[in-house]
KEKE-3310 file (N, C-alpha, C; in steps of 0.2 Angstrom, whole numbers, plus 5000, padded with zeros to 4 digits):
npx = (5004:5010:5018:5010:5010:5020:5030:5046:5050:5051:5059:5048:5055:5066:5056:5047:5051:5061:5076:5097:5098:5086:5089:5101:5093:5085:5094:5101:5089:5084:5071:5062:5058:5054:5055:5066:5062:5059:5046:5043:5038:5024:5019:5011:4997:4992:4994:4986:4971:4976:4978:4971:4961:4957:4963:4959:4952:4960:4975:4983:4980:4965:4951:4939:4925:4914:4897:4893:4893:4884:4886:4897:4911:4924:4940:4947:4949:4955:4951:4938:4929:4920:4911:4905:4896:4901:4895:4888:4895:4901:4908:4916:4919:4933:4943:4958:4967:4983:4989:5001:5015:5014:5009:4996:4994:4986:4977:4966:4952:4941:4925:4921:4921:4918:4927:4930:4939:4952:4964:4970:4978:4995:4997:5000:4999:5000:4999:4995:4994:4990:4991:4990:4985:4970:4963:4961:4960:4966:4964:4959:4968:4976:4980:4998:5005:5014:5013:5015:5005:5009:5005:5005:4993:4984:4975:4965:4957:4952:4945:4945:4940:4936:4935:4935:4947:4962:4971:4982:4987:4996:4997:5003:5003:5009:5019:5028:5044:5057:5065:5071:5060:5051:5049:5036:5024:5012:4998:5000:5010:5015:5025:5035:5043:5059:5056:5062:5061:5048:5041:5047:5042:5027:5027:5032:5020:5011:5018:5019:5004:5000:5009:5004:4989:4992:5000:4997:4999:5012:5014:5009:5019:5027:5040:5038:5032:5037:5047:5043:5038:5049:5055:5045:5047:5062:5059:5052:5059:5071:5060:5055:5067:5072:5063:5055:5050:5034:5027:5013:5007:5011:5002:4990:4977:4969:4966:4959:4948:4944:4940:4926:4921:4917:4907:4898:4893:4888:4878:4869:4868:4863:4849:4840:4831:4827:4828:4844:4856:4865:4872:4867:4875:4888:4889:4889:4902:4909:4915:4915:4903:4908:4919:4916:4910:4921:4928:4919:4921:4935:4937:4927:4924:4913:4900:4894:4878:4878:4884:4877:4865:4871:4874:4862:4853:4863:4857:4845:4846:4853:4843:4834:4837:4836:4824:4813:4799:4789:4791:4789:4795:4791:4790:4800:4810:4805:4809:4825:4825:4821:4807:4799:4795:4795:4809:4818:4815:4820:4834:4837:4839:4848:4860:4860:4858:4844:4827:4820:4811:4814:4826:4822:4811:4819:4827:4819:4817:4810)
npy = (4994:5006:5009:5012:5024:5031:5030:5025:5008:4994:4980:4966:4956:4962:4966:4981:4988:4977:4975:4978:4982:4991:5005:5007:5006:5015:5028:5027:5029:5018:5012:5019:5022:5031:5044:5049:5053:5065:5073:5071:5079:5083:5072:5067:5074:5068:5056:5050:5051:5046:5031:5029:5026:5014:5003:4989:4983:4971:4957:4965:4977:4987:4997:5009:5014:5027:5032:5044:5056:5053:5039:5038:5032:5037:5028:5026:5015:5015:5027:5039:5049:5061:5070:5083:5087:5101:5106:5104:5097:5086:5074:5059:5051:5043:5029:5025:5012:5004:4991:4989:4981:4985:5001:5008:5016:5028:5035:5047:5055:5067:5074:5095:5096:5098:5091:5082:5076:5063:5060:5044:5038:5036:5035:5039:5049:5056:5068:5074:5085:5079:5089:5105:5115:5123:5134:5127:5123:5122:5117:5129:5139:5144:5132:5131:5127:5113:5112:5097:5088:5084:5069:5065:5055:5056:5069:5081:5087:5099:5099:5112:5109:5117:5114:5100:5089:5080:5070:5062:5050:5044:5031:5027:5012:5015:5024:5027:5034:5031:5035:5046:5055:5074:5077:5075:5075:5072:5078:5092:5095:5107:5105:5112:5104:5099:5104:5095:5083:5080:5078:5069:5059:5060:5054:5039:5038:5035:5028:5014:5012:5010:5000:4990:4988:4985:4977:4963:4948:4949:4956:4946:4940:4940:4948:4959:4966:4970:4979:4988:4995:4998:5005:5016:5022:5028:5036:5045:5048:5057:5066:5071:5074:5086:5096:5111:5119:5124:5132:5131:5125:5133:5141:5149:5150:5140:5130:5133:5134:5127:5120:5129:5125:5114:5115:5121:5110:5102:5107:5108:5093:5088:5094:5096:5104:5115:5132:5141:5153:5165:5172:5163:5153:5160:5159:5146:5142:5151:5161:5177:5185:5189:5184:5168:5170:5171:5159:5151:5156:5155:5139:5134:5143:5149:5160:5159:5158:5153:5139:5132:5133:5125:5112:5108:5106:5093:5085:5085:5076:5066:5060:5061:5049:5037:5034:5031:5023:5029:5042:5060:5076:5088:5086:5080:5093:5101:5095:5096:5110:5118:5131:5137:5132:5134:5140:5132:5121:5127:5132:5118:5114:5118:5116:5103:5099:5095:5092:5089:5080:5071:5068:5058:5051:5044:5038:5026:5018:5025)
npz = (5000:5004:4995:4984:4984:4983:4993:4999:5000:5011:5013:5016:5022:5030:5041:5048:5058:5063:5066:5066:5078:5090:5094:5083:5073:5074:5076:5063:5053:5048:5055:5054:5041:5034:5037:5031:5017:5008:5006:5019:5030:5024:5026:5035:5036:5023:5023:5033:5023:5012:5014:5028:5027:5020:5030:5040:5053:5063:5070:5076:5077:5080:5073:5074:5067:5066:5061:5065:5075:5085:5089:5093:5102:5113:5112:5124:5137:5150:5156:5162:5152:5142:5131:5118:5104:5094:5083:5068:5059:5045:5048:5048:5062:5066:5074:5075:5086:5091:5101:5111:5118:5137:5132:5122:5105:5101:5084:5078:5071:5074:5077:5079:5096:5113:5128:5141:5154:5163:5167:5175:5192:5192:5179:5162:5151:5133:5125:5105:5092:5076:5064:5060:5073:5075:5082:5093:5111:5125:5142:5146:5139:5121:5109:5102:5088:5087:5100:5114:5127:5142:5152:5170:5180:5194:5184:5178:5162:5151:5136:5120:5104:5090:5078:5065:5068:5066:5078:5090:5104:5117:5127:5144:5155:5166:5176:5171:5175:5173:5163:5164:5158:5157:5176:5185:5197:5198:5187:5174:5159:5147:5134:5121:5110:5101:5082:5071:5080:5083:5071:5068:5077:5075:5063:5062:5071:5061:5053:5058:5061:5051:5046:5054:5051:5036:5035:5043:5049:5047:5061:5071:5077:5092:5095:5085:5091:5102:5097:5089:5100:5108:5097:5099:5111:5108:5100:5108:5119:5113:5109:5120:5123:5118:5123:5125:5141:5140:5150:5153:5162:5175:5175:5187:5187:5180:5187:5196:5188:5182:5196:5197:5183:5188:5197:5189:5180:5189:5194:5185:5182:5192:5192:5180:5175:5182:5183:5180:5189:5188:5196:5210:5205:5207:5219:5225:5220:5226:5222:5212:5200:5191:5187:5186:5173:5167:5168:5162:5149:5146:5148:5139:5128:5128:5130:5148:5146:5134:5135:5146:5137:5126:5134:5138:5128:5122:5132:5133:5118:5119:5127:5119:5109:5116:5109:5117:5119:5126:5125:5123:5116:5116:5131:5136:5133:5142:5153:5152:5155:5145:5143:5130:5119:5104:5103:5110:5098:5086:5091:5094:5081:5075:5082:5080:5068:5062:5066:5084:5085:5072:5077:5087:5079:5071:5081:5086:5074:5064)
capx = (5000:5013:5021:5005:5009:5029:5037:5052:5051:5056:5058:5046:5058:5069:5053:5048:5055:5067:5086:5104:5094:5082:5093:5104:5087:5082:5099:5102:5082:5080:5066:5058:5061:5047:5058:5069:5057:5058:5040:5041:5034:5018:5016:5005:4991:4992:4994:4978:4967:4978:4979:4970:4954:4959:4965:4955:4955:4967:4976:4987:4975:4960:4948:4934:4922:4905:4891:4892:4895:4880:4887:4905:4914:4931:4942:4950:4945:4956:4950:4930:4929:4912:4914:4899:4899:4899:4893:4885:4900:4900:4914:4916:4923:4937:4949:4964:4971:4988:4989:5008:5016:5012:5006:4994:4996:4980:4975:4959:4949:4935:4919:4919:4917:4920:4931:4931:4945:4952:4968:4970:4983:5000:4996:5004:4997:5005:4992:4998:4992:4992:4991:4991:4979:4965:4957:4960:4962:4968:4964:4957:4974:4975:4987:4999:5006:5019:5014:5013:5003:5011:5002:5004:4989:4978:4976:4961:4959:4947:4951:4939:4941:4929:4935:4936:4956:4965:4976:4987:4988:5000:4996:5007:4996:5014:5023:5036:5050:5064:5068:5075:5058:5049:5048:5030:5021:5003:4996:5000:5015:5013:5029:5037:5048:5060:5051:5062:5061:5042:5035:5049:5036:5022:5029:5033:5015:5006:5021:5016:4998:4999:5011:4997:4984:4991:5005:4994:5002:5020:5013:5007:5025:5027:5046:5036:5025:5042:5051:5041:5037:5058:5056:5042:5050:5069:5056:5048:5065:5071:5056:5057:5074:5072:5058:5056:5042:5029:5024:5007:5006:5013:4994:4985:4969:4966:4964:4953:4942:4942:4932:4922:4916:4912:4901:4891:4893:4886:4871:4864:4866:4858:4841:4843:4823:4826:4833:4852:4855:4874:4871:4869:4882:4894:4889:4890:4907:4914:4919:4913:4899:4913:4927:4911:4910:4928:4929:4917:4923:4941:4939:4922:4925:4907:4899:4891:4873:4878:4885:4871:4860:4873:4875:4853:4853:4866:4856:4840:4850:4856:4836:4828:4842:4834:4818:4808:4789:4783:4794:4787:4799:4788:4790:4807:4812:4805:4813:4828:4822:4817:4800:4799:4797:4799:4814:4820:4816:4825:4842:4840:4838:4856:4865:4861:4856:4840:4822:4820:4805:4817:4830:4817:4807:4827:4830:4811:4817:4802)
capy = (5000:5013:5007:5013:5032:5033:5032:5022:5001:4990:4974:4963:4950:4964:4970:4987:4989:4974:4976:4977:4986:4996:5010:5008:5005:5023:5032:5027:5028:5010:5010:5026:5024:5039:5049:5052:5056:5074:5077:5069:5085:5084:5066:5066:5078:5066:5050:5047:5051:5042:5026:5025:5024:5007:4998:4986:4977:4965:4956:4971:4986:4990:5001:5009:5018:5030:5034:5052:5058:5049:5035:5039:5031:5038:5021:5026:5012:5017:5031:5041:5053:5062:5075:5086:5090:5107:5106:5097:5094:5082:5072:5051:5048:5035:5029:5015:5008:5000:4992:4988:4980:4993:5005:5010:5022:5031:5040:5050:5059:5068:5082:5097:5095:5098:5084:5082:5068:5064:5055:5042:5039:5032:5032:5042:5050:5061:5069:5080:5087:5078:5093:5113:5116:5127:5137:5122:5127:5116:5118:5138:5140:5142:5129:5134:5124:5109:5109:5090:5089:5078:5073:5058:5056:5060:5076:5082:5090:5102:5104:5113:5108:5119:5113:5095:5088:5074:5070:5056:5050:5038:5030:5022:5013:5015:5033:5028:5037:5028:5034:5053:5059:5077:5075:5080:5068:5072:5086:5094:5099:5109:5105:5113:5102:5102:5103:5086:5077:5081:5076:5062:5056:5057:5049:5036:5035:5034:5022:5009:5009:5009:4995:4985:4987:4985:4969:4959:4943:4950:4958:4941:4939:4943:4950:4965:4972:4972:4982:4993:4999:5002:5012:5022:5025:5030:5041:5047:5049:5060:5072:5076:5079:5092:5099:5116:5121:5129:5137:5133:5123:5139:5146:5145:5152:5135:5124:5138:5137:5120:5118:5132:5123:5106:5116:5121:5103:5097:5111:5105:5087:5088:5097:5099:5106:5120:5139:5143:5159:5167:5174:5158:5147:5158:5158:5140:5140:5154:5167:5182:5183:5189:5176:5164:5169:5172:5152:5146:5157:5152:5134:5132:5146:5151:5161:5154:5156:5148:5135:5129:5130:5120:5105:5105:5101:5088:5080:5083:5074:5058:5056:5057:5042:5032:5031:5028:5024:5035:5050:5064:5080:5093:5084:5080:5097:5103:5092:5099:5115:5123:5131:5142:5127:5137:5143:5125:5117:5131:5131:5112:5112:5123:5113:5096:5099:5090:5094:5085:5074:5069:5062:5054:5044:5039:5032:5022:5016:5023)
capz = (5000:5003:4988:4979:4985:4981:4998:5001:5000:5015:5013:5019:5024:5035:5043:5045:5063:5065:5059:5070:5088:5091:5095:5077:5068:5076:5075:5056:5049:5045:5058:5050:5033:5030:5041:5025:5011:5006:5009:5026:5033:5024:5026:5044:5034:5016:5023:5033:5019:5007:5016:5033:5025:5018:5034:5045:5062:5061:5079:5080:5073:5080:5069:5075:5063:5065:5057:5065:5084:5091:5093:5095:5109:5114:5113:5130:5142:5158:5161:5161:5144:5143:5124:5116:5098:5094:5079:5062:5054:5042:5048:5050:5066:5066:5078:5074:5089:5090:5109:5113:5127:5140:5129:5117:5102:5098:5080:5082:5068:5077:5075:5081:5099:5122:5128:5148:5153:5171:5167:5182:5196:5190:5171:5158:5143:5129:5118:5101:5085:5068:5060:5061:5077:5074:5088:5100:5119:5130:5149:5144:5134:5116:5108:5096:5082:5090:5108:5116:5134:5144:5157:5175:5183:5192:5180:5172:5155:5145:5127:5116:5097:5087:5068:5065:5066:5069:5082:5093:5111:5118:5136:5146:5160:5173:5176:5166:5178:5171:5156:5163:5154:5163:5181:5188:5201:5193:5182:5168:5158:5140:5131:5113:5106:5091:5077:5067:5083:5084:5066:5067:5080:5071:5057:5066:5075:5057:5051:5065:5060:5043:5045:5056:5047:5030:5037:5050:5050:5052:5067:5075:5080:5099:5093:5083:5095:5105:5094:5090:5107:5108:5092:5101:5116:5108:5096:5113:5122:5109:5106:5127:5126:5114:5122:5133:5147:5137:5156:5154:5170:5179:5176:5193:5185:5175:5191:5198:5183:5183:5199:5196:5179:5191:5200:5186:5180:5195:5197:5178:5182:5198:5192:5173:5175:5186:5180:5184:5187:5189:5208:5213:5203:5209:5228:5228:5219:5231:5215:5211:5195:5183:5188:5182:5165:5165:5170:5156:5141:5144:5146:5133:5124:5124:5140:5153:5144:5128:5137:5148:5132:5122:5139:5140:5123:5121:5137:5129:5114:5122:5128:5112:5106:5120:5106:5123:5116:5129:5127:5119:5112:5122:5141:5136:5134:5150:5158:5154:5157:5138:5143:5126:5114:5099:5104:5109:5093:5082:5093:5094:5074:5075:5086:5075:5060:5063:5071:5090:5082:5069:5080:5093:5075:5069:5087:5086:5068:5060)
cpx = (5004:5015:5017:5006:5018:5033:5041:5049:5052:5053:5055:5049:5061:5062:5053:5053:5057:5074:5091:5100:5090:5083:5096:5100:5087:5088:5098:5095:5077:5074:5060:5060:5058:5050:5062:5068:5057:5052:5037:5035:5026:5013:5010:4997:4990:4991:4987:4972:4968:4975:4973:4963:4953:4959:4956:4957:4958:4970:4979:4984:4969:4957:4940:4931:4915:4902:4891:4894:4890:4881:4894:4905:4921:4932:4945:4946:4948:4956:4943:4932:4924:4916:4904:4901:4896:4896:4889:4889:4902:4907:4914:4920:4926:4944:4953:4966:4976:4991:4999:5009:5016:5012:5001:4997:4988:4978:4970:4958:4942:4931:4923:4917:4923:4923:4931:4934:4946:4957:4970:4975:4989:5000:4998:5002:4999:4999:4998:4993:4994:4991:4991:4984:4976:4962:4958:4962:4961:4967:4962:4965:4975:4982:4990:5004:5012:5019:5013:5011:5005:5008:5001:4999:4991:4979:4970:4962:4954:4948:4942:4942:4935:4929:4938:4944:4956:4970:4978:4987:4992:4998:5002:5003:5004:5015:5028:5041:5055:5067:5070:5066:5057:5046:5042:5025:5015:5002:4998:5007:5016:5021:5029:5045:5052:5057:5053:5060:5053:5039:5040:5043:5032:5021:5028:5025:5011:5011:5019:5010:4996:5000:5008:4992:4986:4996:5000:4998:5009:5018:5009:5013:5027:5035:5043:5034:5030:5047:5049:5038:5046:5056:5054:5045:5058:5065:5055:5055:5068:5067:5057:5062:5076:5069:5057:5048:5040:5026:5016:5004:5008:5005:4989:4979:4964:4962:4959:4947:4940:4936:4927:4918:4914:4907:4896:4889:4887:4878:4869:4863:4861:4851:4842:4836:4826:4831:4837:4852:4864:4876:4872:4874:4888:4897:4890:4900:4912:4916:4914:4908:4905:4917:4921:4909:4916:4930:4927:4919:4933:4942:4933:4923:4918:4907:4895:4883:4872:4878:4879:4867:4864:4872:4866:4854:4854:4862:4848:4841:4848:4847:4832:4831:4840:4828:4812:4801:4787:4786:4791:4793:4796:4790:4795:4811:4811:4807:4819:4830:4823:4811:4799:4799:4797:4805:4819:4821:4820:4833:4842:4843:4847:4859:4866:4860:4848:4835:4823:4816:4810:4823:4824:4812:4813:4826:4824:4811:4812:4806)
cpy = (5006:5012:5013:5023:5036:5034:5024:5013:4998:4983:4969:4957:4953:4967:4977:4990:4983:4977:4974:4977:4991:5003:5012:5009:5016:5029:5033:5027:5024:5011:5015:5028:5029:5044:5053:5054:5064:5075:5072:5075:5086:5076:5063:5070:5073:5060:5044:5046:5048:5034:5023:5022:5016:5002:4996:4984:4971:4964:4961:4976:4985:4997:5001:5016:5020:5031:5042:5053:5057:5045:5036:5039:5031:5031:5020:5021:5014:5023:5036:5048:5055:5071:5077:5089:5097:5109:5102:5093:5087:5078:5062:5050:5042:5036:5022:5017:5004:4998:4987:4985:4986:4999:5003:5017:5023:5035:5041:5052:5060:5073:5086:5096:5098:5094:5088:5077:5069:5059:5051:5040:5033:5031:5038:5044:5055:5063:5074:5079:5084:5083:5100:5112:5122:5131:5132:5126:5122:5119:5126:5141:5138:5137:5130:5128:5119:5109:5101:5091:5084:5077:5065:5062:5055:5067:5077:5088:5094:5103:5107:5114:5109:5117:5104:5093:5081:5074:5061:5056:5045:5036:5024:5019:5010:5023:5034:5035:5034:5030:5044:5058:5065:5072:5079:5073:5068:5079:5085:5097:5101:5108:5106:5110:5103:5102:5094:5082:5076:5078:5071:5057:5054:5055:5043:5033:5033:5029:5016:5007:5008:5001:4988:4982:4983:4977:4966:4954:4944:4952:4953:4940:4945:4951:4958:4971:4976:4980:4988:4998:5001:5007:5018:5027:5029:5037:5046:5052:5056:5067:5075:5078:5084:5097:5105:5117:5127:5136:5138:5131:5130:5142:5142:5145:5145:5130:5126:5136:5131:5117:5123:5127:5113:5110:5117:5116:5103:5100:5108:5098:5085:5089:5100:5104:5114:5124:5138:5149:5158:5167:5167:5153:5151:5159:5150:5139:5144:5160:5173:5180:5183:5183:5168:5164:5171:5164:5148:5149:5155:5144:5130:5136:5148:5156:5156:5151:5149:5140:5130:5126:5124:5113:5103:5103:5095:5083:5078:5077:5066:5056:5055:5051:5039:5027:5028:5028:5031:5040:5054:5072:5086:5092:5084:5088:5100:5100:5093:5106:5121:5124:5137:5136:5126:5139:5138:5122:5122:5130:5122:5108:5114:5119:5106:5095:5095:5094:5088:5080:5070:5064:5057:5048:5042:5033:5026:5019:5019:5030)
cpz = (5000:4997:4981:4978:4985:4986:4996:5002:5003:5013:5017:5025:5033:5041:5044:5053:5065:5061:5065:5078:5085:5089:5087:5073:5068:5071:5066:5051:5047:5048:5054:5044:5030:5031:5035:5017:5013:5008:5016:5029:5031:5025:5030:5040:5027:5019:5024:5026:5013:5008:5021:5032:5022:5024:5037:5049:5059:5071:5081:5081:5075:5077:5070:5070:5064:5063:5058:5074:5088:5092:5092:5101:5110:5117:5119:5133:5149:5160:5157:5155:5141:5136:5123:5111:5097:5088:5073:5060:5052:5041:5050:5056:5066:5070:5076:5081:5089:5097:5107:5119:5133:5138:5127:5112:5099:5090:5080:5075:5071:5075:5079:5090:5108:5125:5135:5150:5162:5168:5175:5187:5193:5183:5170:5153:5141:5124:5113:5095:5082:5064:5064:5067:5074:5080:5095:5105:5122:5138:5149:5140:5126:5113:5099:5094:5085:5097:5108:5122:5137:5152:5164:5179:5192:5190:5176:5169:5154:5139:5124:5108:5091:5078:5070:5062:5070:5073:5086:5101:5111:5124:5137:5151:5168:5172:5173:5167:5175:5166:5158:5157:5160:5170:5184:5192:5199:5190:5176:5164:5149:5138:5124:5111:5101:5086:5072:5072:5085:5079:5064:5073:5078:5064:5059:5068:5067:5053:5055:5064:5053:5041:5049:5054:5040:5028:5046:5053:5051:5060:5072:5080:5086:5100:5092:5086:5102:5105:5092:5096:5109:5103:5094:5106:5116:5103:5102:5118:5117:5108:5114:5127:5122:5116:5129:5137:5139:5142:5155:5159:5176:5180:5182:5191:5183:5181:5194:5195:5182:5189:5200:5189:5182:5195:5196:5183:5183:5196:5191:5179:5186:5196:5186:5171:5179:5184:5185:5184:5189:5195:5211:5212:5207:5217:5229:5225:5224:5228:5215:5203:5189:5184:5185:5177:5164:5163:5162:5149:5142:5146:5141:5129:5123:5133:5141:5150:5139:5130:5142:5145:5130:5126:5138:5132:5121:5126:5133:5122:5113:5125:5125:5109:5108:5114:5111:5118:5118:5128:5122:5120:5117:5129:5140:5135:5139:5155:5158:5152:5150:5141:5137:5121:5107:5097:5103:5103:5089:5085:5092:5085:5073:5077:5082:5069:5059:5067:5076:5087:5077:5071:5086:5086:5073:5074:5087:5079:5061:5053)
residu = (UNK:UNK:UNK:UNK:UNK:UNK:UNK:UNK:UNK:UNK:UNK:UNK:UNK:UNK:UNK:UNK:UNK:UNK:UNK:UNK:UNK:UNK:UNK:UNK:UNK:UNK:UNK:UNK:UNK:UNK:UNK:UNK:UNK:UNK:UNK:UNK:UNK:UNK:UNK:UNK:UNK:UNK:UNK:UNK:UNK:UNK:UNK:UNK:UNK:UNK:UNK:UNK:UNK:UNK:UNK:UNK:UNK:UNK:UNK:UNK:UNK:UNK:UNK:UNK:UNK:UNK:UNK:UNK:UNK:UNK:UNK:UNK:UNK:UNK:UNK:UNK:UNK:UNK:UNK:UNK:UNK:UNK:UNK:UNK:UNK:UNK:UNK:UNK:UNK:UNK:UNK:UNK:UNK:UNK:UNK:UNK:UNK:UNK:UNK:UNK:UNK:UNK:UNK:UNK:UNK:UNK:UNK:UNK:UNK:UNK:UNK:UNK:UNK:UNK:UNK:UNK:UNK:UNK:UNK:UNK:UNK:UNK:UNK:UNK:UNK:UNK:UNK:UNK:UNK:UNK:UNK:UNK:UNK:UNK:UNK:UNK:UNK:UNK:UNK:UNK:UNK:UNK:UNK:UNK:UNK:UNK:UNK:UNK:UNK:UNK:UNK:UNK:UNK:UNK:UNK:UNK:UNK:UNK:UNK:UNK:UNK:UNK:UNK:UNK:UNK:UNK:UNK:UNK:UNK:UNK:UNK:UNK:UNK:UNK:UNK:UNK:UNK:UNK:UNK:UNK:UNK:UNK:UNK:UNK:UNK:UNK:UNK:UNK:UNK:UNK:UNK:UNK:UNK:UNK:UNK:UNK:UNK:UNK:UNK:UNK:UNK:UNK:UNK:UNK:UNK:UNK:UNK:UNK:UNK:UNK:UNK:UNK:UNK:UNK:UNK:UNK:UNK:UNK:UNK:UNK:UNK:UNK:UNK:UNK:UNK:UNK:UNK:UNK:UNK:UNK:UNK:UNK:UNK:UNK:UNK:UNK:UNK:UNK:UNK:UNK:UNK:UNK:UNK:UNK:UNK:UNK:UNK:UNK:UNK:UNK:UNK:UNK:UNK:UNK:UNK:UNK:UNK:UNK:UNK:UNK:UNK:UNK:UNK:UNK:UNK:UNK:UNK:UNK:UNK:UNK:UNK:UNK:UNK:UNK:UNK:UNK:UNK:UNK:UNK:UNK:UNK:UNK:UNK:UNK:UNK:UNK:UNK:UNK:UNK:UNK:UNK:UNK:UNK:UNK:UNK:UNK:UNK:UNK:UNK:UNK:UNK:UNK:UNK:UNK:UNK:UNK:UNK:UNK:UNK:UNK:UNK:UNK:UNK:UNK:UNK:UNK:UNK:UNK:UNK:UNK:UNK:UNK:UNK:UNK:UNK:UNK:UNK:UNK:UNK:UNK:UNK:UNK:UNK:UNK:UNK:UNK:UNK:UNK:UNK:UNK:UNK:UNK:UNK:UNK:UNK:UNK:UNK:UNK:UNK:UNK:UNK:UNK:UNK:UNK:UNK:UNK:UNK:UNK:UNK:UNK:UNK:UNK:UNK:UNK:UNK:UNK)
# end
């Protein structure tokens, strides 16, 4: 398959990551033979769309594919992952998995959407862009073009990614202390890398599932899964030691803003029916009313109202999916708390692309 798109040839026989060592393979290329092709740099934005669309589940490669953001289920399983699409857009959710000895490597293509994470106690994950970030903000921070978050649990996350992109996660499920990478006992740590020893990575991560997917049967052999986790980790080794503090962690505001937005959480879960007002959210949070639209537009990027509506939505959303017999589109919006049912069904048509009755007769087959 790569063949079909004019990169470089390896020999089926030498495999794509066996040779001398891990380390030789690394230092000298063999392991990354994509690393040396002249249009490396564009090959993270050209490749998926070339190729990934081709691959299948296989024993190494899991490929998980959507129909749209209703039923998307982030692949994470060790740790809770609750997202809300921000929009229509007319994108296929698909995630490959490539599970490792004590890792995983994640590739992601997702909607438009609110990502809430909790990475968990002793685990390891490394998020980055495959591509140019857009508008994304990470933690209420805008992230600019070659950041990685590097982050040991427990540590939670916000991202808001308002244009549909792809991106990469690695998890380790230890701390992986040993290897001299950053020192941080939990949280968060925004690092800017080199740039070669950056998009040598994700070279690398989209070499690795290309070659899963597209060679299964070499990847049965226990030796493979081996070898490539060296590669990952002499890739991984490499890109932190490159890499300087971003000083995004330095920001107290973010931890602040953090539990200000589980309070408001917590009050729309509680009683999705009953009006919020500001006064009150930010008497139970402790803040002042501004410092709580301060909270919600820099870690949602909308204010506080918007936001509200956008969460009653998606909640009303997730109950017409139910396709309950009894449910009716009217009760279920007052229930979480639309009394303007005009109003309701035009914003919910906004938000989905779709009238409420229309997703409620899908979910009911009719």
């Amino acid at each position: 398959m790569l063949r079909k798109i004019g990169y470089p040839a390896v020999a089926e026989s030498d495999g794509i990551l066996m040779g001398p060592s891990p380390k030789q393979n690394f230092q000298s290329g063999a392991i990354g033979y994509l690393f040396d092709y002249p249009g490396y740099l564009d090959l993270v934005s050209e490749l998926p769309a070339m190729t990934f669309a081709n691959l299948s589940s296989s024993a190494a490669l899991e490929v998980r594919r959507y129909s749209g953001f209703d039923d998307f289920r982030q692949a994470f399983q060790f740790m809770p992952v609750e997202q809300m699409p921000l929009s229509t857009a007319t994108v296929t959710p698909t995630q490959w998995i490539l599970r490792l000895p004590g890792c995983e490597v994640y590739f992601l293509r997702a909607f438009p959407r609110l990502i809430d994470a909790s990475v968990p106690k002793n685990h390891l994950l490394i998020l980055l862009t495959m591509e140019e970030a857009s508008e994304t903000t990470f933690n209420g921070v805008a992230v600019q073009p070659g950041l990685v978050a590097f982050m040991r649990g427990p540590c939670d996350y916000r991202i808001v990614e308002p244009v549909a992109r792809m991106s990469a996660a690695i998890h380790f499920n230890s701390r992986m202390e040993d290897r001299g990478w950053p020192s941080v006992e939990s949280g968060l740590l925004s690092l800017a890398p080199g740039s070669v020893e950056l998009v040598r990575l994700k070279t690398l991560i989209v070499q690795l599932i290309v070659s899963a997917g597209a060679s299964p049967h070499s990847w049965l052999q226990a030796v493979l899964g081996q070898s490539a986790r060296d590669s990952l980790l002499l890739a991984l080794d490499a890109m932190l030691e490159s890499a300087e503090l971003a000083g995004y962690e330095r920001s107290v505001s973010y931890r602040k803003y953090l539990q200000i937005m589980d309070v408001i959480d917590t009050a729309l879960k509680t009683d999705p029916a009953r009006p919020i007002y500001s006064e009150a959210l930010a008497a139970a949070a402790g803040v002042s009313v501004r410092t709580l639209h301060n909270a919600t537009v820099r870690l949602r990027s909308v204010s506080l109202h918007n936001y509200l509506r956008m969460r009653r939505l998606w909640m009303v959303r997730q109950r017409l999916l139910t396709g309950d017999p009894c449910l009716q589109v009217k009760s279920c919006a007052l229930a979480y708390g639309f009394w303007h049912l005009g109003e309701f069904s035009s914003a919910y048509t906004a938000q989905f692309g779709e009238l409420p009755s229309q997703t409620l007769a899908r979910a009911r087959g009719a």
